[in-house]
Short mmCIF file of the C-alpha atoms (twelve columns), coordinates in Angstrom:
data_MODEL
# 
_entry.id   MODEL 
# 
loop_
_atom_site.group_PDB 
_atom_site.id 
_atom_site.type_symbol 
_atom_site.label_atom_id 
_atom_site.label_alt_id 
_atom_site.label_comp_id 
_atom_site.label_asym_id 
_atom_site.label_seq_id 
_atom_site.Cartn_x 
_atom_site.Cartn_y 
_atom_site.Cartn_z 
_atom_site.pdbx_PDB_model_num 
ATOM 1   C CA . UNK A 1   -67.528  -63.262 -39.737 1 
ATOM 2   C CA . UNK A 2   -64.703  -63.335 -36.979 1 
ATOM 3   C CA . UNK A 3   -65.497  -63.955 -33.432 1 
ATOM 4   C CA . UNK A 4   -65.852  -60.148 -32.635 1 
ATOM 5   C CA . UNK A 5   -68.098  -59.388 -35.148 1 
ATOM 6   C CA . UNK A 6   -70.014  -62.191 -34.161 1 
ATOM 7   C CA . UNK A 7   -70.240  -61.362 -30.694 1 
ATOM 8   C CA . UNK A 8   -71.127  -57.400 -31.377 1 
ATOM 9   C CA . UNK A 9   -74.083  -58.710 -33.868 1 
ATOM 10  C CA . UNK A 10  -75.610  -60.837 -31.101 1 
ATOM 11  C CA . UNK A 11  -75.063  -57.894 -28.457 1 
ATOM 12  C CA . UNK A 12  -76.874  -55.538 -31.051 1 
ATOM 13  C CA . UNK A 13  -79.572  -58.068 -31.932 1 
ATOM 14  C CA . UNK A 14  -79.964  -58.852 -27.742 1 
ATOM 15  C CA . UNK A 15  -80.381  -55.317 -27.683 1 
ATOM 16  C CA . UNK A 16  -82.661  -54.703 -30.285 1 
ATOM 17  C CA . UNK A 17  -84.974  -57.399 -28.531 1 
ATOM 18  C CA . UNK A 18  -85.085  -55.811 -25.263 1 
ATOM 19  C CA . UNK A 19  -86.814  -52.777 -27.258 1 
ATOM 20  C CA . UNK A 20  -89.216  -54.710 -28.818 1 
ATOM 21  C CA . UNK A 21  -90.430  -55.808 -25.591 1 
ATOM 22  C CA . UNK A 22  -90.070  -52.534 -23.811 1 
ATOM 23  C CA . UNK A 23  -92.815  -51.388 -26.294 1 
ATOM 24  C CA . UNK A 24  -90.287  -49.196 -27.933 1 
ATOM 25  C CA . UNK A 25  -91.090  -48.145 -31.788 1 
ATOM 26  C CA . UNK A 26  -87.862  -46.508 -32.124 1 
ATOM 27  C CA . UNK A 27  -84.201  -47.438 -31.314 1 
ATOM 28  C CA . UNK A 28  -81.103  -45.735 -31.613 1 
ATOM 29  C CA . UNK A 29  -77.986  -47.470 -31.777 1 
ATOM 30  C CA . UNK A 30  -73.981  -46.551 -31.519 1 
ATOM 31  C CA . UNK A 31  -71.835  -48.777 -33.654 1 
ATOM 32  C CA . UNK A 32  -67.956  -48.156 -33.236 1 
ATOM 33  C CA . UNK A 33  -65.630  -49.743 -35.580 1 
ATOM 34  C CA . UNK A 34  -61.395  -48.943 -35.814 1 
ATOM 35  C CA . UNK A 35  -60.322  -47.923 -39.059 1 
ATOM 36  C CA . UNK A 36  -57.540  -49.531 -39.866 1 
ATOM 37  C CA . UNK A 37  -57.038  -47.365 -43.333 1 
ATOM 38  C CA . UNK A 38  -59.446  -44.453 -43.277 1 
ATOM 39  C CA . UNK A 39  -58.346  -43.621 -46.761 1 
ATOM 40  C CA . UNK A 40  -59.489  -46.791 -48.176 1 
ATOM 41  C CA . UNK A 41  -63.119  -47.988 -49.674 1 
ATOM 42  C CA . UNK A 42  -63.740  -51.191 -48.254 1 
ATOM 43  C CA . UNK A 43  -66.667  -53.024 -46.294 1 
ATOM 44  C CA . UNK A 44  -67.312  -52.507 -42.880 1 
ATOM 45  C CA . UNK A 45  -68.339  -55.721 -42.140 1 
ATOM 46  C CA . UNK A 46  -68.655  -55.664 -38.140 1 
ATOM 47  C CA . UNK A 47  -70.520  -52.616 -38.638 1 
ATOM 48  C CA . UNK A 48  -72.968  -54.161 -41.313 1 
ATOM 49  C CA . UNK A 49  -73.349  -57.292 -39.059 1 
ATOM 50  C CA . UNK A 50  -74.687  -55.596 -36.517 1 
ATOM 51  C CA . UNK A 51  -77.246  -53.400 -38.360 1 
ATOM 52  C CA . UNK A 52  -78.533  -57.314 -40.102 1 
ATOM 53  C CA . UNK A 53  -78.463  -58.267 -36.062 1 
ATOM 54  C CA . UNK A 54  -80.750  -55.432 -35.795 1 
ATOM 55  C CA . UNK A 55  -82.897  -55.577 -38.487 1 
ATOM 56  C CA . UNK A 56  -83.355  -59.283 -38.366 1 
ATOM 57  C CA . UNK A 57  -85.639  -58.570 -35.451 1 
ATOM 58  C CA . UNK A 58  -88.124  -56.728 -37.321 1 
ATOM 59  C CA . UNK A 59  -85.962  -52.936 -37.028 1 
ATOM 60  C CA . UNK A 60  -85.669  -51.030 -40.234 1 
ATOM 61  C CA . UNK A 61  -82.832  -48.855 -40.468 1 
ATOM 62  C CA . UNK A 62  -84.340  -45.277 -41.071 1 
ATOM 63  C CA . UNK A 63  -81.338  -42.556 -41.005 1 
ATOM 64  C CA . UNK A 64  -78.040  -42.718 -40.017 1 
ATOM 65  C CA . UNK A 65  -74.980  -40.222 -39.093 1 
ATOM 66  C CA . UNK A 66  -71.163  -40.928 -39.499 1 
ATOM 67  C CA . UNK A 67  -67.980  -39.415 -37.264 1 
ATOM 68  C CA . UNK A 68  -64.598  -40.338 -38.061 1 
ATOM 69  C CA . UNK A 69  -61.952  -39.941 -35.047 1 
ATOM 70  C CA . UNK A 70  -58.812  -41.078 -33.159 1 
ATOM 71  C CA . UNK A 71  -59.004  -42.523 -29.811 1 
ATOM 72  C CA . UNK A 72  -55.991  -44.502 -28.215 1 
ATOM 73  C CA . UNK A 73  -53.545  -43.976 -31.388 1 
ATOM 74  C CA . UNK A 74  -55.915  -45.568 -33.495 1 
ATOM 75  C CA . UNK A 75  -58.215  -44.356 -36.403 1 
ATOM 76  C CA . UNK A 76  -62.308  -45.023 -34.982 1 
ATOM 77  C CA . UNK A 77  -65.194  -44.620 -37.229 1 
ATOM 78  C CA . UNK A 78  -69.020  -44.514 -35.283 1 
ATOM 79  C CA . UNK A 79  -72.325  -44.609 -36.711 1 
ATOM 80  C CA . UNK A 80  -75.162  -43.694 -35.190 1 
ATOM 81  C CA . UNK A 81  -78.322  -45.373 -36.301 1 
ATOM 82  C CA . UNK A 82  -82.256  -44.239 -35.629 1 
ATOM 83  C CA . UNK A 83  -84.190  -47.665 -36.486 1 
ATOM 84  C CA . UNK A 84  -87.788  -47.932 -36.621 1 
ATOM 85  C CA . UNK A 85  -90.497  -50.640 -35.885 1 
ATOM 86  C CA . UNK A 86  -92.071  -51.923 -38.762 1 
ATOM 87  C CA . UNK A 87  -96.102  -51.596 -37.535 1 
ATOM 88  C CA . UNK A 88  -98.704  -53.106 -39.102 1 
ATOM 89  C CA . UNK A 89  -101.455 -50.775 -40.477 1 
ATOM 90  C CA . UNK A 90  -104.201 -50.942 -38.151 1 
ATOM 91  C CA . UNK A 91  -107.473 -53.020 -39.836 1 
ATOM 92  C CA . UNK A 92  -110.399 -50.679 -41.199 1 
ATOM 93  C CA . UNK A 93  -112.445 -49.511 -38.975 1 
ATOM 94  C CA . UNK A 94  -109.727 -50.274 -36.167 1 
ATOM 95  C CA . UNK A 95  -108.645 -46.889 -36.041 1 
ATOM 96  C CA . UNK A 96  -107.963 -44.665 -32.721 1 
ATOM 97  C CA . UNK A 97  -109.483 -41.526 -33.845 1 
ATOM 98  C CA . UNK A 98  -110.279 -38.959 -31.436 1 
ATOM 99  C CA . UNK A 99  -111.791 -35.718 -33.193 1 
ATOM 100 C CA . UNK A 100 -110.895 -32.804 -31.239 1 
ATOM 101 C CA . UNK A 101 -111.816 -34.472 -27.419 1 
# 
């Protein structure tokens, strides 16, 4: 992992953190990656260390969307990611239930 990637993983897990203990059970993320060769399968490793970042703090990657562009004479491919809190079933009995009040 270069230096970049590194640094955009800890941003995204930093971020993913800061939800967690806003109470938030749902996070959506922008990941922006150039393209060097948009014809090309390859890994998108910066991309794929950022969702780990993410997911490492409990997020679970639920849907995603792709866009493909060019920005400053350069190829740019964004993802944009809806990640979800993994919550623990409440125990038996534990249940907030209001019927019809």
């Amino acid at each position: 992992m270069g230096w970049i990637n590194n640094a955009k993983g800890t941003e995204a897990g930093k971020h993913a953190r800061e939800a967690i203990q806003a109470g938030n059970s749902v996070l959506i993320y922008k990941l922006i990656e150039a393209n060097t060769n948009s014809r090309a399968t390859a890994p998108m490793t910066g991309m794929a260390e950022q969702i780990q970042a993410i997911e490492a703090e409990g997020w679970r990657l639920d849907q995603m969307a792709a866009a493909e562009g060019k920005a400053l004479s350069s190829e740019r491919v964004a993802l944009v990611c809806l990640f979800r809190r993994a919550q623990p079933a409440p125990a038996y009995g534990q249940q907030n239930v209001s019927w019809g009040q």
